[in-house]
C-alpha positions as CSV (number, residue, x, y, z in Angstrom):
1,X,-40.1,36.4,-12.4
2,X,-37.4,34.2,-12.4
3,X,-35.7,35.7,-9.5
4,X,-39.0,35.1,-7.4
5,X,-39.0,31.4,-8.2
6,X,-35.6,31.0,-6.8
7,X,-36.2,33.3,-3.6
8,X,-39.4,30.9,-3.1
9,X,-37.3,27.7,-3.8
10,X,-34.6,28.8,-1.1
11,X,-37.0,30.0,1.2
12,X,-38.8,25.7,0.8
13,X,-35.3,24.5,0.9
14,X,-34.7,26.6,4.2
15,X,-38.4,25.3,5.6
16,X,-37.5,21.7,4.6
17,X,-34.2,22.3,6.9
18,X,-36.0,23.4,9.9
19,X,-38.7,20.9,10.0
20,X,-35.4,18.1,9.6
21,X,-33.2,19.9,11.9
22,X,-36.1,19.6,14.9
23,X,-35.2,15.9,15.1
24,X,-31.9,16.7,16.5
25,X,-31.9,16.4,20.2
26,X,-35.6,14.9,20.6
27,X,-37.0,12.3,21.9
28,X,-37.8,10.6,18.5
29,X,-34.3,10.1,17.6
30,X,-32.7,6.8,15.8
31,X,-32.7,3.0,17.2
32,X,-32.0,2.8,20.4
33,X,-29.4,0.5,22.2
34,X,-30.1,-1.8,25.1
35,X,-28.2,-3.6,28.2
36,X,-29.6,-5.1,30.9
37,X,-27.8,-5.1,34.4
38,X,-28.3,-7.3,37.3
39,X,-29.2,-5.6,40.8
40,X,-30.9,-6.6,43.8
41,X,-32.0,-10.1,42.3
42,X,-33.8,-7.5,39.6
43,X,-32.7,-7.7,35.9
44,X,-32.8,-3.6,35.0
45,X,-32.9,-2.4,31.5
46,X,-31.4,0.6,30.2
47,X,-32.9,2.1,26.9
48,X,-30.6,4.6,25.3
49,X,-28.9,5.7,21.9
50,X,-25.7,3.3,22.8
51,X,-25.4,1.3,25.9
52,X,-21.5,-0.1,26.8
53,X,-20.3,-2.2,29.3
54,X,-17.3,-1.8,30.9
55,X,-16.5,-5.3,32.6
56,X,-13.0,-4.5,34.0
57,X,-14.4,-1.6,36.3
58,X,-18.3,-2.9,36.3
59,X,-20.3,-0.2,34.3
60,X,-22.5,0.3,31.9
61,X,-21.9,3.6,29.8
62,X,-25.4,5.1,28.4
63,X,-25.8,7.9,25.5
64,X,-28.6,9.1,25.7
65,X,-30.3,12.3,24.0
66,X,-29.2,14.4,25.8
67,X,-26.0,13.5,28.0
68,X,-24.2,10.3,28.9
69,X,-24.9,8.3,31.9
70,X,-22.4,5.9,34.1
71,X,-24.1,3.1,36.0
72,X,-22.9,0.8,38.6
73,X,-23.8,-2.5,37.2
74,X,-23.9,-4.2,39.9
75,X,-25.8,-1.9,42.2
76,X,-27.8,0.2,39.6
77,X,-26.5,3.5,41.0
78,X,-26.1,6.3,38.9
79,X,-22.2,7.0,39.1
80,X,-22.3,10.1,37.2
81,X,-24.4,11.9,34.5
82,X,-22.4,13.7,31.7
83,X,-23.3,17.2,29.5
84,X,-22.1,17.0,25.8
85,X,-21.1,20.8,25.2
86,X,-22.2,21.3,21.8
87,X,-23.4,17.7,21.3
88,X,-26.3,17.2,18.2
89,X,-27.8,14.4,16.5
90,X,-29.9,13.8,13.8
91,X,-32.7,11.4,13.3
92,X,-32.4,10.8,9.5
93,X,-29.2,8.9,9.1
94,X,-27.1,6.4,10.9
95,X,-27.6,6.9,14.9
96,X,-24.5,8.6,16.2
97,X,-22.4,6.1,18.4
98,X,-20.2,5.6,21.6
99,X,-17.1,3.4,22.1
100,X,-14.7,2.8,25.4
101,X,-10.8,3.0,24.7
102,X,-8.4,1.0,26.5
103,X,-8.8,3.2,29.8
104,X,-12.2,3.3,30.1
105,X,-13.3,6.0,28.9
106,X,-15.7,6.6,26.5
107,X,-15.4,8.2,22.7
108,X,-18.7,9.8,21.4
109,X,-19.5,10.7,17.7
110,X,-22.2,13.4,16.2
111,X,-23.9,12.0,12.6
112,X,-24.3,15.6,12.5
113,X,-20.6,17.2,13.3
114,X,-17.0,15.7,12.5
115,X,-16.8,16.4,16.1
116,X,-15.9,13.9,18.6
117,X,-16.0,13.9,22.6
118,X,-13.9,11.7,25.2
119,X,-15.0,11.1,28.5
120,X,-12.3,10.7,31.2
121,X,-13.0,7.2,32.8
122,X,-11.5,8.6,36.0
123,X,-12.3,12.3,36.1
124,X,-15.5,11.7,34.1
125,X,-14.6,15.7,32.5
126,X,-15.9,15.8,28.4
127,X,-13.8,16.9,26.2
128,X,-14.8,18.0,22.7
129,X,-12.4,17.9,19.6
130,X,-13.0,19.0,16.2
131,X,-11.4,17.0,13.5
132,X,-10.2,17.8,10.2
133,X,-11.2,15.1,7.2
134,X,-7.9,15.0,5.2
135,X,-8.8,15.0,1.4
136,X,-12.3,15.9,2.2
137,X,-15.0,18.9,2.1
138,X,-15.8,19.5,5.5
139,X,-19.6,19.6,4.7
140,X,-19.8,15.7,4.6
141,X,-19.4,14.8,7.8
142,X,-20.8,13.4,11.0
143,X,-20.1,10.0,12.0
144,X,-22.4,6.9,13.1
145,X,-20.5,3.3,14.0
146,X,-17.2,3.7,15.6
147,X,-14.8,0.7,15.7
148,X,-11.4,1.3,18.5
149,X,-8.9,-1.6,17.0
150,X,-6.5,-3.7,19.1
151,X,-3.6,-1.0,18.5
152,X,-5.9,1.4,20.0
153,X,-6.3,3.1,16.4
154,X,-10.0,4.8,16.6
155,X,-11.9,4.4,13.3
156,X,-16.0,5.6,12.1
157,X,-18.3,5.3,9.4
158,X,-19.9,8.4,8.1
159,X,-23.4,8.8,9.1
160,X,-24.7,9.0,5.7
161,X,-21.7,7.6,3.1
162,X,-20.6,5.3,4.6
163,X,-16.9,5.7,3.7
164,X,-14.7,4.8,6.5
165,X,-12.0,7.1,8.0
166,X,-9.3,6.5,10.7
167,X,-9.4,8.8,13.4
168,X,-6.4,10.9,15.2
169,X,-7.9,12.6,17.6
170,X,-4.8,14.0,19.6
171,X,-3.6,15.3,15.8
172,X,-7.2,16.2,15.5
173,X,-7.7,14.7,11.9
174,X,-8.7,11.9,10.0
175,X,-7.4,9.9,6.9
176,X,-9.9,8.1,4.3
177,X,-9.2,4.3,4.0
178,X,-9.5,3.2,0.3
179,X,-11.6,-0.3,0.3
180,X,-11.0,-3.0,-1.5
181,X,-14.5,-3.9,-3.2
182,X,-17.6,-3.0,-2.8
183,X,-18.7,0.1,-0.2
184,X,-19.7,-0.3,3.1
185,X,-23.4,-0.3,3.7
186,X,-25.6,-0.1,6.5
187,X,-25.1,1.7,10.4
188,X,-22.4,-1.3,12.0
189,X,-19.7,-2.8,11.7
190,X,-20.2,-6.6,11.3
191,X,-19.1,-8.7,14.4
192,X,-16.5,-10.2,11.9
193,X,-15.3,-6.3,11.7
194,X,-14.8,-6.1,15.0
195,X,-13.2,-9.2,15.8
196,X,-10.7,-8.4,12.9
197,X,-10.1,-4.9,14.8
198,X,-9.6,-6.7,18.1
199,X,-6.6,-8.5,16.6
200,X,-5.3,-5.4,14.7
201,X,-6.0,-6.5,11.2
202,X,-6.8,-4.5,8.4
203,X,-10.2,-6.2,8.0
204,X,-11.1,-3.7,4.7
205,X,-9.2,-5.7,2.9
206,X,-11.0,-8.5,3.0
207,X,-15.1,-9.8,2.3
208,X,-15.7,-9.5,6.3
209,X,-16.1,-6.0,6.0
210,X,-19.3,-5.9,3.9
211,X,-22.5,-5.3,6.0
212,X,-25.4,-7.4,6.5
């Protein structure tokens, strides 16, 4: 008898799983971003998961569920759309998220995977790269905000902790900062965050880093 009530309590748990696991990839996924762009005397807006501008090449970067998408902000012409290999999301945590580096090209996480993908500003070829959470059980991972610092340094929130790692993507592995204080909470880095980043500071050290 026992054994049967376990058997139907894995088979529920395995139910519960699927039903949860169809939000990955719909069209009902999390918060979506949005940008407008200027074209033709026409203000355009883009909907997607994360919308980025890129102002030193004029383009606006789109995740959306199911690829990426380069615009022409000026013109409104689609420069190029972009597959994810492998790419998942999931609609009951923190929204997955996309940053540009540097060069222009474009750094995407999975709330579902510790998997990121870069996105050759010139080439515009997706590259996907599994990473390694130092100190860490691989089964908590996927990753929602993601913060690139003045020194280049890449760093993310997990999806659902919120603890926040620094990434190495080329080494394929990530380190756990230790905070000072209380946890982070919430999907985003504060604009204080982000302005600390720009200026390579260590903003976790200090009350700026606490979410609204």
């Amino acid at each position: 008898m026992n054994n049967r009530i376990i058997i139907a309590c894995i088979w529920w748990i395995m139910i519960f799983a699927a039903v949860v696991m169809t939000g990955c990839g719909s069209g009902s996924g999390p918060a979506q971003g949005k940008a407008t762009v200027r074209a033709a005397n026409v203000d355009v807006q883009l909907d997607g998961i994360r919308v980025r501008r890129d102002e030193a090449r004029n383009r606006i970067w789109l995740l959306g569920l199911d690829d990426v998408r380069v615009y022409d902000a000026g013109s409104k012409r689609l420069i190029r759309k972009v597959a994810l290999p492998g790419w998942s999301m999931a609609r009951f945590t923190c929204a997955p998220d996309m940053v540009l580096d540097g060069s222009g090209s474009a750094i995407v996480s999975s709330n579902v995977l510790a998997r990121f993908w870069r996105i050759d500003a010139d080439s515009f070829e997706a590259q996907a790269h599994d990473i390694r959470l130092e100190g860490r059980e691989q089964w908590d991972v996927g990753f929602g905000a993601l913060a690139v610092a003045g020194d280049e340094s890449l760093y993310a929130l997990t999806a659902t902790g919120g603890s926040l790692w620094k990434i190495d993507i080329a080494r394929a592995s990530a380190s756990l900062i230790e905070l000072e204080g209380p946890p982070l909470r919430g999907c985003a880095f504060t604009p204080q965050f982000l302005k600390d980043f720009e200026r390579s500071r260590k903003p976790w050290t200090r009350p700026s880093l606490q979410q609204n």
